[in-house]
N, C-alpha and C positions, 0 to 999 in steps of 0.2 A: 568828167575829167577832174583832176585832182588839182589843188592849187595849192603850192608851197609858198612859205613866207619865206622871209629871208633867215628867223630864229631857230623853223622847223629844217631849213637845209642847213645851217651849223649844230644846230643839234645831231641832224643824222651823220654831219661829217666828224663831229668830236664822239660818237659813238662808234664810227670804224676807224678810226687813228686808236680809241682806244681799245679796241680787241686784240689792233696790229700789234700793240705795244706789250699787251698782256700775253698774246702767243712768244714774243720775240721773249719775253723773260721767263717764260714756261709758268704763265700764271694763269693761264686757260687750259682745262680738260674740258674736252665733249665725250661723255660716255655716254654711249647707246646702248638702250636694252632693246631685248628682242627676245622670243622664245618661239618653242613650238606649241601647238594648238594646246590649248587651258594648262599653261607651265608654271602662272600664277604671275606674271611680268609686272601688272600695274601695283599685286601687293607687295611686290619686291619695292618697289619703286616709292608706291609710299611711306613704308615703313624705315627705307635707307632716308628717307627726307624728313620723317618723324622722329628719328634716331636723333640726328644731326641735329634735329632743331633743341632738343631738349638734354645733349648728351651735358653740357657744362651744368644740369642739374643732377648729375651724378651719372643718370642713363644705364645700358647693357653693351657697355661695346671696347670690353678690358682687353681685349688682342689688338684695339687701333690704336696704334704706338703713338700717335699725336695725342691722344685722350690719356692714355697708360702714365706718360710722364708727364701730366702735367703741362702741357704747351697749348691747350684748344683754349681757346678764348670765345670763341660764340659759333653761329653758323644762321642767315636769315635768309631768307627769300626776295631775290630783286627782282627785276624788271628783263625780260630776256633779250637777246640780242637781237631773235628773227619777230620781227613784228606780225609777220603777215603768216605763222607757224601757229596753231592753236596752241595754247596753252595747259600743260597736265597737271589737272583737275583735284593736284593734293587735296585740297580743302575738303570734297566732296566725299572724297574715300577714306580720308581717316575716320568721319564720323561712320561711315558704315561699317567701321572694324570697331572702331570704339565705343560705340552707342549703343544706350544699353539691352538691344536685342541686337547685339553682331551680327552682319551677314560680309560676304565675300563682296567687295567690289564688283561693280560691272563691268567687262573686259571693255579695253579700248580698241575703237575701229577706225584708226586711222594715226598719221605724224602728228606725236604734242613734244612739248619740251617745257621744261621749266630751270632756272639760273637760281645758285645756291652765290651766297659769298660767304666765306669760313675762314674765317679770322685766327689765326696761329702765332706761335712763339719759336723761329727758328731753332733749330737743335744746334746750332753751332755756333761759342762763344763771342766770336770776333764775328759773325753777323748776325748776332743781338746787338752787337755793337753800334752797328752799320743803321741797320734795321730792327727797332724791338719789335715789331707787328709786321705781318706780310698776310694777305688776303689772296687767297684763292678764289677762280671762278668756274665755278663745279653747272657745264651745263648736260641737263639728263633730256638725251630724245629716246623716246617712245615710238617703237613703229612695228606693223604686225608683223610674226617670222612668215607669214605666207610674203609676204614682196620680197624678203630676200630671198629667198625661193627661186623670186623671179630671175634672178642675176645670171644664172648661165644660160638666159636665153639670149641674152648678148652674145653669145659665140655661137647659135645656131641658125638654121637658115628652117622654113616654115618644114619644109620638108623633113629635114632630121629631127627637127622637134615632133613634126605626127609620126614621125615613124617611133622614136621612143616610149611615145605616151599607148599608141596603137600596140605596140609590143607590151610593155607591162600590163595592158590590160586583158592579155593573154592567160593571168596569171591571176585564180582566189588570192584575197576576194575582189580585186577588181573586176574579173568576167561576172561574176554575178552583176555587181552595181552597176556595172556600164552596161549589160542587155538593150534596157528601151533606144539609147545613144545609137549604140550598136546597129542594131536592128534596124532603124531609119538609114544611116550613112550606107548601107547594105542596098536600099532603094535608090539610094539617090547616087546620081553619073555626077564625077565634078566637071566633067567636060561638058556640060548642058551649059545654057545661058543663066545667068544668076537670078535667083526672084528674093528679092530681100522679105521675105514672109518666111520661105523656105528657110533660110541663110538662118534669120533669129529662133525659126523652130528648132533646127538641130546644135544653136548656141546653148539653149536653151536646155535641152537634153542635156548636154554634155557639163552645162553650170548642174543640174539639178544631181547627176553624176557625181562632178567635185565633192556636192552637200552629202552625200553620204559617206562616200568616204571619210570625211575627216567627224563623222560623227563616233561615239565613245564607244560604238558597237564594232566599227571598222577602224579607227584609230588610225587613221594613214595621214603622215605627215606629208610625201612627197608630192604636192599638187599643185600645177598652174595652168592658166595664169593666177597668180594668187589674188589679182581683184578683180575675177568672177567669186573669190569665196569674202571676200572684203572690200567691194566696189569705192566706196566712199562718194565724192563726186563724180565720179564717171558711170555711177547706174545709168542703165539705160541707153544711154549712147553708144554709136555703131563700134568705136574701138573696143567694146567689151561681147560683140559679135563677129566671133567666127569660132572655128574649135578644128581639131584636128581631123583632116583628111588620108583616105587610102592614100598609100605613093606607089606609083607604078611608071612604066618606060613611056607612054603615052604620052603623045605634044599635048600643051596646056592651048588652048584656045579664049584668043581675048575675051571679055564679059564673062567666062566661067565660073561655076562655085568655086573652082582651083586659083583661078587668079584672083577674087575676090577676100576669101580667106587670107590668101598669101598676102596681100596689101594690109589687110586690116592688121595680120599678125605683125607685121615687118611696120606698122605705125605704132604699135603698142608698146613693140620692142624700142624703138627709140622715140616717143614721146612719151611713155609711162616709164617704162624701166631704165635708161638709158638717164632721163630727165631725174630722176633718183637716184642712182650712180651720181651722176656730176653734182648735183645741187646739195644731196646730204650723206650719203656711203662714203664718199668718198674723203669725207674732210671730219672723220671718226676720229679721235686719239685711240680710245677705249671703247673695247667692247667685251657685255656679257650674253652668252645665249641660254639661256634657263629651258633646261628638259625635264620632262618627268617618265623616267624610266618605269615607273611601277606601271604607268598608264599603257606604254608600250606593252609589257608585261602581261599585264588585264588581257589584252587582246588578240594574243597567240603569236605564234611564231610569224606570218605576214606581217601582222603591222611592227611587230618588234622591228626586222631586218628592213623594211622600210624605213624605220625612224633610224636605223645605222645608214642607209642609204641618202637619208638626208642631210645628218649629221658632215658625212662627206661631202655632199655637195655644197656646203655653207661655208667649208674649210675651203674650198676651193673657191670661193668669190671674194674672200679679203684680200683686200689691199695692205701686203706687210712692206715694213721696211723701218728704219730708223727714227727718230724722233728730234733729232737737233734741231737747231735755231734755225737753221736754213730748210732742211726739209719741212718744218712746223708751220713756216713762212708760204714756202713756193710749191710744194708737193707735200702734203701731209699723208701719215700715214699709220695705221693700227699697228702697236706695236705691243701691246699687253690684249692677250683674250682668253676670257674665262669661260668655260662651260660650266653649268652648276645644276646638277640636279637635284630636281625640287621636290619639297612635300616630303622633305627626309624623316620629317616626327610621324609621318604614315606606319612607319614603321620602330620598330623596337632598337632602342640605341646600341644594341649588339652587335645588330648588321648594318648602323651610317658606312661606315669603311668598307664593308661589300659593295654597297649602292656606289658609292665612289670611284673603287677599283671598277666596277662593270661600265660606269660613264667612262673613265680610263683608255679601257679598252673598247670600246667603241668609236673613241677618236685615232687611236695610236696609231695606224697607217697615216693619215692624209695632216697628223700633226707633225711629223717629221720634216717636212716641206716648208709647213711653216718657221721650226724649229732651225732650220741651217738658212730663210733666209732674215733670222737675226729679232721674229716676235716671241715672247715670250709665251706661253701656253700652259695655263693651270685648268686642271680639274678640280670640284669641289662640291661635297654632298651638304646643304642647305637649307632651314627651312626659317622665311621670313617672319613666320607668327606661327610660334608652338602651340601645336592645338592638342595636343597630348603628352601624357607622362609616360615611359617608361615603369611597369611594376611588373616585379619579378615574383613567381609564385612555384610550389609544387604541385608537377601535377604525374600523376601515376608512376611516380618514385622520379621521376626528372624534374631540374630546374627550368622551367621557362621564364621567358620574357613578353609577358603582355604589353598592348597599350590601352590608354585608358582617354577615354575620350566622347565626343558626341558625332556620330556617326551622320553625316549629309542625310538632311532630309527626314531627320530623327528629332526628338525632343530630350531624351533622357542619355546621361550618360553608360555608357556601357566598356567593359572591359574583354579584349579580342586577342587573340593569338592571331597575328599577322601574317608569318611564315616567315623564311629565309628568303633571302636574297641569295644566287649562284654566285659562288667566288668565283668561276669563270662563267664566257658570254655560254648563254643557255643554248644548245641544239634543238631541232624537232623533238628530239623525245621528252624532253624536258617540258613539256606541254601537257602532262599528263592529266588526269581528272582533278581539277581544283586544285592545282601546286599551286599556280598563283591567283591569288582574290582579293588583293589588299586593295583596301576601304578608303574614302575617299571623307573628310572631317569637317565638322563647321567650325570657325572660328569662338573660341572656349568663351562663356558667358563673365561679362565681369572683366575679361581678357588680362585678370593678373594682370593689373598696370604698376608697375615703381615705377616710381618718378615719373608718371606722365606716358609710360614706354612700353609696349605690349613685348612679352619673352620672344626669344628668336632662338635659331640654330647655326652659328660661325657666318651669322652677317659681320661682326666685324672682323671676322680672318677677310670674308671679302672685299671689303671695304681696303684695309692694306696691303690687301695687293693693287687692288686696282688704282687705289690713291695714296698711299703711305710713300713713295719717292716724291712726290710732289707736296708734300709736308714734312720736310726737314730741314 
């Protein structure tokens, strides 16, 4: 049991008067990152928090209008407001980007957050006046895009959820992956009496399922529950046991596989998903979802249209609406979201603006929605640490555009013609032998550091959108 003193309960009360106060003057953002499966999220994350820390030493970030004129006065790292939230691990990752044999961070498996405070110089003369300094409190959560995933299963009942999942696995390559799954639930009556042995083996199958899919061979982003592929502390226990059943006209019979599942699924849904909804989705400012289209790409027409498949269902789980002093207070709610995709120096700087238009057009239906009721919605092609150059070369009387770079998993630098990006979303036949093959980079030796600051690609166009009205 826990014993407060009377110092430790006014500390934690002069710490939520003061958020209230910071939200009421619009001096708190919480921007949440999220992507889909390997989008590059944590290095986004670091490198936006390695930016910031060292921009007033000159820095890369001449599109953030706070920095451009002149107004940024510092930016450090405090103390964050959720205690009982892990904390994201900047310290550990910058060294692995910057040290002198770079590697890629190690993805994060589960909610962290960490609290910036960034020190500015109003733009406007009569509140310098008022105010010469104003301090923003920039907090970043981290959390994996498989649980937002999870969010439209608040609107489903156990049964339309297995009927969905049962149905797309109808369809390469998930009828391949799902076979052994398959093949068991084909034996098994849900109307029998439940044997908890049973129940975890076909959990079991059906987690081992998930794991292929979202591997780089199948590339399927649409999977849940997304913590059977991201458990954190709920391995192992029975909420992460059950998986989807036949549905048919059939009465359900008390202690059955059918009503067993059913419960487990309908606990999951409102103490895992439901419990993330309210405690942190929900009380978002900002949000960015970082995709990497090429990866879809890689992996043929399925996983492409999948990753559009997901892309919609993510649109469909925010919470839009206005941001004033009252709503910020008593219903908060996402009003600025950026989709970006990622790994843009993959390719040749000729085709950023294809890669951009095709994320574009992969949201343009279900942004519209968003769009009339009053969130803002930018696309944007991105890349957090430039691991290649652009060089242009002839080759058999045409100009190309190579990149130049050190290929994952490689030692030596090499020079690649990448291919094109489709100015529109690609068909089935656009699958043809080797169209697309684009290469996947280590982070560049030496990382070209100025000023302390590894190169990037329109991080800070990103940065003012996401935070440039909240710096003026």
């Amino acid at each position: 049991m826990a014993i407060w003193s009377l110092d430790s309960i006014f500390d934690e009360a002069r710490r939520t008067v003061d958020n209230w106060v910071h939200l009421a003057m619009d001096r708190t953002v919480r921007l949440a990152v999220t992507g889909l499966n390997q989008s590059g999220k944590t290095v986004f994350i670091t490198t936006l928090i390695h930016q910031l820390l060292n921009a007033s030493r000159g820095g890369r970030l001449p599109f953030f209008r706070v920095i451009a004129e002149g107004r940024f006065r510092g930016a450090k790292i405090i103390q964050q407001p959720n205690l009982d939230v892990s904390t994201f691990r900047y310290d550990q990752f910058i060294r692995s980007l910057t040290g002198p044999d770079p590697s890629w961070p190690q993805a994060t498996d589960g909610l962290s957050e960490i609290r910036l405070a960034i020190r500015f110089q109003p733009a406007h003369f009569l509140q310098r006046q008022v105010q010469p300094l104003v301090t923003l409190y920039l907090d970043i959560i981290d959390y994996p895009g498989e649980w937002l995933l999870d969010l439209p299963l608040l609107d489903l009942s156990f049964e339309a959820w297995s009927a969905q999942v049962l149905k797309l696995c109808e369809f390469e390559p998930r009828a391949g992956l799902a076979r052994d799954w398959l093949d068991y639930l084909h034996r098994l009556d849900p109307n029998r009496t439940a044997e908890e042995e049973i129940i975890r083996t076909a959990s079991a199958l059906y987690t081992q399922f998930l794991l292929a899919c979202k591997e780089p061979r199948a590339g399927l982003n649409y999977l849940q529950p997304g913590r059977f592929l991201i458990p954190g502390e709920l391995r192992d226990t029975p909420l992460l046991a059950f998986c989807p059943l036949p549905v048919s006209g059939e009465s359900r019979y008390p202690g059955s596989y059918h009503e067993a599942m059913n419960q487990r699924f309908n606990s999951y849904r409102d103490r895992v998903v439901r419990a993330f909804y309210h405690t942190h989705f929900s009380r978002f400012d900002r949000q960015i979802v970082l995709v990497d289209p090429l990866k879809g790409l890689n992996a043929g027409f399925g996983a492409f249209s999948d990753m559009e498949k997901t892309l919609h269902s993510i649109l469909g789980s925010f919470n839009y609406g206005p941001s004033g002093i009252l709503y910020r207070l008593l219903k908060p709610r996402i009003d600025k979201l950026l989709f970006a995709a990622s790994k843009v120096d993959h390719v040749a700087a000729n085709q950023h603006h294809n890669l951009e238009r095709m994320l574009e057009r992969l949201v343009a239906m279900p942004t519209n929605d968003a769009l009339f009721q009053g969130v803002a919605v930018k696309t944007m092609a991105l890349s957090s640490v430039r691991c290649t150059e652009t060089v242009v070369r002839e080759h058999d009387g045409r100009r190309l555009s190579f990149v130049k770079g050190i290929p994952k998993d490689q030692d030596e630098e090499v020079l690649l013609y990448p291919g094109e990006i489709p100015e529109t979303l690609p068909d089935p036949a656009d699958w043809s032998r080797d169209r697309f093959n684009f290469m996947e980079f280590r982070p560049p030796r030496g990382i070209e550091l100025k000023d302390g600051v590894p190169p990037h690609i329109h991080l800070d166009q990103a940065l003012e959108y996401l935070l440039g009205d909240k710096l003026h």
